[in-house]
N, C-alpha and C positions, 0 to 999 in steps of 0.2 A: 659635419654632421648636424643637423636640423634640432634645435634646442625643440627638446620633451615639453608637452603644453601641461602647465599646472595646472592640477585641479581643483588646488584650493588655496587662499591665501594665507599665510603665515611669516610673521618677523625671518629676514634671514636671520639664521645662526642664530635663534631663537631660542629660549631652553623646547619649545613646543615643536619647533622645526628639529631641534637635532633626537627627539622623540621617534615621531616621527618616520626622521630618516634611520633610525635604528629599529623601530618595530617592522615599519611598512615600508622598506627600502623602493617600492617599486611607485610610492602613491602618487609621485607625478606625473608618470606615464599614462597617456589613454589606453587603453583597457587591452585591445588589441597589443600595441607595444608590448604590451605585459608579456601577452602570451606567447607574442615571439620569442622574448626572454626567455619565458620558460622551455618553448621548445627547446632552444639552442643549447640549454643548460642540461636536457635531458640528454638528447643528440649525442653530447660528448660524454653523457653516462654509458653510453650504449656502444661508443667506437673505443670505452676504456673497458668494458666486458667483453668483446669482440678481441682484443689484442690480449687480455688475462689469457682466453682462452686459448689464442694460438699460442703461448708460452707452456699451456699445457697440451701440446700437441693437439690440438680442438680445430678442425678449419671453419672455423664460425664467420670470417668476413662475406658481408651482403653489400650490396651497390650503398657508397657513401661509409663505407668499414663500419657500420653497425653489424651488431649479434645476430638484429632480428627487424623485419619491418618495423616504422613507427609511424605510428597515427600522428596527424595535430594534434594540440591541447585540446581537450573538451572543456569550454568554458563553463566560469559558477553559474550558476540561474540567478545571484542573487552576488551584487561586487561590494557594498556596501554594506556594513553591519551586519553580516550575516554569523559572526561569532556566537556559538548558543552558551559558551563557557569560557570566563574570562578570571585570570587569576590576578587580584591585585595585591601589592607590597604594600607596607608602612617604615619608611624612614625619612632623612632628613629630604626638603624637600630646597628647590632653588633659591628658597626663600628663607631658611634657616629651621622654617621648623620640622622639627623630627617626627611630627605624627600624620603627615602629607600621605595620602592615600594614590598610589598610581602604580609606574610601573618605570623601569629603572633606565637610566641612563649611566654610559660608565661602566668599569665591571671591579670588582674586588680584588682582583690582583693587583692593578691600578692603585687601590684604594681615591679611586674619583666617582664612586657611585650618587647619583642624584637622583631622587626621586619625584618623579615629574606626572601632574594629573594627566589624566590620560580624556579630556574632554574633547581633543580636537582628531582621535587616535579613529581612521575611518574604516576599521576592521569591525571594530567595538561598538553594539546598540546599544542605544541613547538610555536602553533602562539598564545595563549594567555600569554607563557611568553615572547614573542617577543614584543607583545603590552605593556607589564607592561613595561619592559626595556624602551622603549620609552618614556611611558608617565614617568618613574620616569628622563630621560634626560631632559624632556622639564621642570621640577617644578624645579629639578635643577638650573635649568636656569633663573627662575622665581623670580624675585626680594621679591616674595610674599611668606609669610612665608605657611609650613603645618598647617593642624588644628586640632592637636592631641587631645588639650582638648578645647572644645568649649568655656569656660569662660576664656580661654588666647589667644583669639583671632587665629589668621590662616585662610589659607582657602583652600587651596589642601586635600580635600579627599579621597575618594574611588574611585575607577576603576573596573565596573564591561567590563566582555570582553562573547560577545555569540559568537560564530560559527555554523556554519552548514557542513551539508555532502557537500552541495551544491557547497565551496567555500567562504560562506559569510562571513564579520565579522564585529562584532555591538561595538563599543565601548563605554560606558556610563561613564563620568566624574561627582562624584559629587563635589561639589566648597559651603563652607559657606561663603554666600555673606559680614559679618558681617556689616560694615558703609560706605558700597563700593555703589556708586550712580550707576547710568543705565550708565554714559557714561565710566567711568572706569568698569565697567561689560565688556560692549559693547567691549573695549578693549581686556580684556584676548580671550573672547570667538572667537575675529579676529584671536590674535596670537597661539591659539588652535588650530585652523583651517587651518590658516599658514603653520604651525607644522604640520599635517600630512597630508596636501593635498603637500605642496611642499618644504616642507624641511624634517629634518631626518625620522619624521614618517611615511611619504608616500612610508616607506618601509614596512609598514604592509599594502598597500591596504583596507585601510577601505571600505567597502559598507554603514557603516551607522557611525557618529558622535554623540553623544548626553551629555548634557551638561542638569545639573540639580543644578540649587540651592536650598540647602537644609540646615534650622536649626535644622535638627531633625536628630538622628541615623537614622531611616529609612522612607522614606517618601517618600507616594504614589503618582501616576501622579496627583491624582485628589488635594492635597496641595500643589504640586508644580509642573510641566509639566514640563517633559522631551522636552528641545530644542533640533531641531535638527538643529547643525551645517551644515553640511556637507552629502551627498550623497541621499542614499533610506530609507523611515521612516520605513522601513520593512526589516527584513529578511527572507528568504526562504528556508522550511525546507521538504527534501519526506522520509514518513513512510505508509509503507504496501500498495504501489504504487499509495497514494498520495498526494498533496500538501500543505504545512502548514505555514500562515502567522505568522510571530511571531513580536512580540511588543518591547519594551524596557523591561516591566516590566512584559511581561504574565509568565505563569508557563507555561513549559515544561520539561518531567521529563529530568533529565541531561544527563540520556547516552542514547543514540538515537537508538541506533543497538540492547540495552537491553531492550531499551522501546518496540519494533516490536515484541521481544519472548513474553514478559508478555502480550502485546495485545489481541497476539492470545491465548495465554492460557486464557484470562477474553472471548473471542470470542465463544472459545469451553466449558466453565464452564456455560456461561449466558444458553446452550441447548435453545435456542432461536428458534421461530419457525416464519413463514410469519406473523402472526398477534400477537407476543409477542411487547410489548411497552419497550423501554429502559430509566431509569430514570439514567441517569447520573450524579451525584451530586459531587459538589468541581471540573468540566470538562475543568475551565484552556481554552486554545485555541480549546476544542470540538475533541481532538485527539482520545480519545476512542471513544466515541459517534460516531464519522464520520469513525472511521478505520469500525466499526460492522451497520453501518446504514443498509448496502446492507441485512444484517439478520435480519435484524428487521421492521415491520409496521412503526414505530416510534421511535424516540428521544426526548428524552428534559432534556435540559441539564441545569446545575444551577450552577455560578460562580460570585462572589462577586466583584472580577476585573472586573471593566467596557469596561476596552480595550482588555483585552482579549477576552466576549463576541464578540465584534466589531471583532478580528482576527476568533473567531468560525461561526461566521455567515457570513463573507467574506469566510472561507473556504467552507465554505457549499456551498456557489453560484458557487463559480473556478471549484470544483470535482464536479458541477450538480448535488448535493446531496439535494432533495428537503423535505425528510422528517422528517428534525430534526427543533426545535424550542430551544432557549434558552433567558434563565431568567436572568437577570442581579440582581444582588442584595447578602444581604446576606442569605447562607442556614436556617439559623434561621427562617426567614422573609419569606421566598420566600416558602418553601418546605412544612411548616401546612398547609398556606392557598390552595396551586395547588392538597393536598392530603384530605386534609377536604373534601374535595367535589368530590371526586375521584368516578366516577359512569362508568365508563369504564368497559366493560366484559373483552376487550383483557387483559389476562395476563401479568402482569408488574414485570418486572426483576431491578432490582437494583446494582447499581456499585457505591461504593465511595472511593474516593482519595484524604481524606483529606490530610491536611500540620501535623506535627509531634504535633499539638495543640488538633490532634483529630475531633471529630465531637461535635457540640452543643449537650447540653440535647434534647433542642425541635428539634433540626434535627431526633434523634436515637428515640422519644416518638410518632415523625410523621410516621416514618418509621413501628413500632409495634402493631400502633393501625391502620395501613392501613392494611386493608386484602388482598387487591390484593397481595400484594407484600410476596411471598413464596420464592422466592430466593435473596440473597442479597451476593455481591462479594463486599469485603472490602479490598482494597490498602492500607498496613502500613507502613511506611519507618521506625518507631521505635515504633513495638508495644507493648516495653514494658513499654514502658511510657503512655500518656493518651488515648492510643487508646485501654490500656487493660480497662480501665473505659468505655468506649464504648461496649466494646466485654460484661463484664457483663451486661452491660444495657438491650443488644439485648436478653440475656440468660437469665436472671435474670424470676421467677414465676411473673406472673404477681401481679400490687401494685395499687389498687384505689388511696393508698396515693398520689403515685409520677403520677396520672395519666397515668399508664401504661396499659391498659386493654387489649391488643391487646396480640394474643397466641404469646409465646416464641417462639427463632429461634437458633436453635442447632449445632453449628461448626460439618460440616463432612470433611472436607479436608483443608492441608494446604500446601502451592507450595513457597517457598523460591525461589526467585531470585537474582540473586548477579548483582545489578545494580553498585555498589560501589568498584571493585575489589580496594586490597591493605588497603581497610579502613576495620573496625567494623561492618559495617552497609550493612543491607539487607532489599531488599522489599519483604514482607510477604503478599502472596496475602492469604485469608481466604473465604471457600462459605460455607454460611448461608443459611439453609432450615428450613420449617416448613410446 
């Protein structure tokens, strides 16, 4: 087999090399390789849905035992840097010290975790590893220990860092406050603010500050709000010629120039016609929804995040988009009850974009036993994990038991897009008929 041409030089076994090969498994391959890669790895996603199915009595095999035709990969418009949101660690680093700003090497069961800058890391733009560097100078500097592990005290955490095409950049600190009162709070978050309004980090031009204390790995606005230090509570983002509020914590898919091809391909798949209805479900800041409104009667869109609702329904006012409505809550919750009672003639088209956890049972039970809905476009970013328990569900013979009554929906196409150049991972759009 023909040795892979590097595309960049780096120490072998390097701490930077085995980075690296752990973020961007793919980053010595030319571009092309890649996507063969990913084809192949989709391929066998599709001849292992194809074989579920015949175990459910389903005769799903197509030429090459896939479920469903598959397209090539549709390549990134953009293979370098094209990350708009990059989350970075704080602990110890190759070097000993404990407040190295990057992203991990190693995993914790292990207990070999190393934390290695991410400067040579070719997913990641040069101003999100500009921001890390900074903020790993300013903890540096900070008499205040990191907070590696939460029951030994610290408090420097994560750094997540968003951009835009626009110019923008959001930077989010999190801090565990541990026995730290408001007015020593009060303190760090001056000299934070300090720090990148007019000392060394006001060489990254912040648009937005934000400063979150937090006792939990991961924790939502609504247990603990996002302070904003310093600048605009928003950043501003344009896709398919328009304008999109973004939040600290909302979803947007991360590469932005990838996210506008997959658009229009769920645009042209929906076959949408003036009085078709769009049920947008897992919709995030309302990006598909509002990019397809102009094709569509309607929208209505269902997202669990509260603020990014609030960013979807402010976008909808800025582009004069008057016909989309959204549901704040979870899809579980929100999507039985607006479908129970579904008495609508207009044709309803279906789009969902769940996170790599899948969809609810009762989201995919509401989905099947609603009649209107004949078409259904399903966004996977790993669907070979639990969003292949979804894909059966939608397929599966119908089951009184599981409350399933509604006619089955049959994969006829599958469109691979390589949102992730350099990594494993691809987004698998899938459209469902019945």
């Amino acid at each position: 087999k023909k040795k892979a041409r590097v595309s960049c030089s780096l120490p072998e076994s390097s701490w930077e090399e085995r980075l690296a090969n752990a973020v961007t498994p793919l980053w010595r391959f030319p571009y092309q390789e890649q996507l063969q890669v990913k084809y192949e790895s989709q391929r066998k996603i599709l001849q292992t849905l194809a074989s579920r199915l015949e175990e459910l009595g389903i005769d799903a095999q197509k030429p090459g035992g896939l479920c469903c035709p598959l397209q090539p990969v549709v390549p990134s418009p953009i293979i370098n840097g094209y990350r708009n949101k990059s989350t970075f660690s704080v602990n110890r680093g190759p070097d000993g010290n404990p407040k190295t700003v990057g992203l991990y090497v190693g995993t914790g069961r292990e207990r070999n975790i190393v934390c290695v800058k991410a400067n040579h890391v070719e997913n990641i733009p040069s101003k999100h590893k500009q921001v890390a560097q900074c903020y790993e100078e300013f903890i540096c500097h900070s008499p205040l220990d990191s907070c590696i592990l939460f029951h030994e005290g610290g408090h420097w955490r994560e750094l997540v860092v968003r951009t835009t095409s626009r110019g923008h950049t959001m930077a989010i600190i999190t801090f565990h406050p541990q026995q730290l009162g408001q007015e020593a709070l009060a303190t760090q978050k001056a000299l934070l603010k300090e720090f990148f309004t007019c000392g060394p980090g006001a060489v990254c031009d912040l648009t937005s500050l934000y400063f979150q204390e937090s006792t939990m790995t991961r924790c939502s606005h609504e247990q603990s709000p996002y302070q904003l230090l310093h600048g605009a509570p928003h950043i501003f983002e344009e896709l398919l010629g328009l304008k999109f509020r973004i939040s600290p914590d909302a979803f947007f898919q991360v590469n932005t120039a990838g996210a506008e091809v997959l658009y229009q391909a769920v645009g042209d798949l929906c076959q949408a016609t003036g009085d078709t209805v769009l049920l947008d479900i897992c919709c995030g800041t309302g990006t598909i929804g509002l990019s397809l409104a102009h094709q569509v009667s309607k929208v209505i869109g269902v997202e669990v995040v509260e603020k990014a609702i609030e960013d979807a329904e402010w976008n909808a006012a800025f582009n004069g988009i008057s016909n989309c409505e959204f549901h704040s809550g979870k899809a579980e919750a929100v999507l039985p009850q607006l479908l129970a009672s579904w008495e609508d003639a207009r044709p309803l088209v279906a789009v969902v974009n769940p996170s790599r956890a899948g969809l609810h049972y009762r989201v995919v039970r509401a989905i099947r036993n609603c009649r209107s809905i004949r078409r259904l476009l399903y966004i996977s970013c790993k669907p070979e994990g639990e969003a292949m328990r979804n894909f059966l569900e939608l397929c599966c013979p119908p089951d009184p038991r599981k409350k399933l009554t509604g006619e089955r929906f049959a994969p006829v196409l599958a469109i691979p897009f390589d949102m992730f150049p350099h990594t494993v991972h691809c987004e698998l759009l899938l459209l469902f008929t019945r």
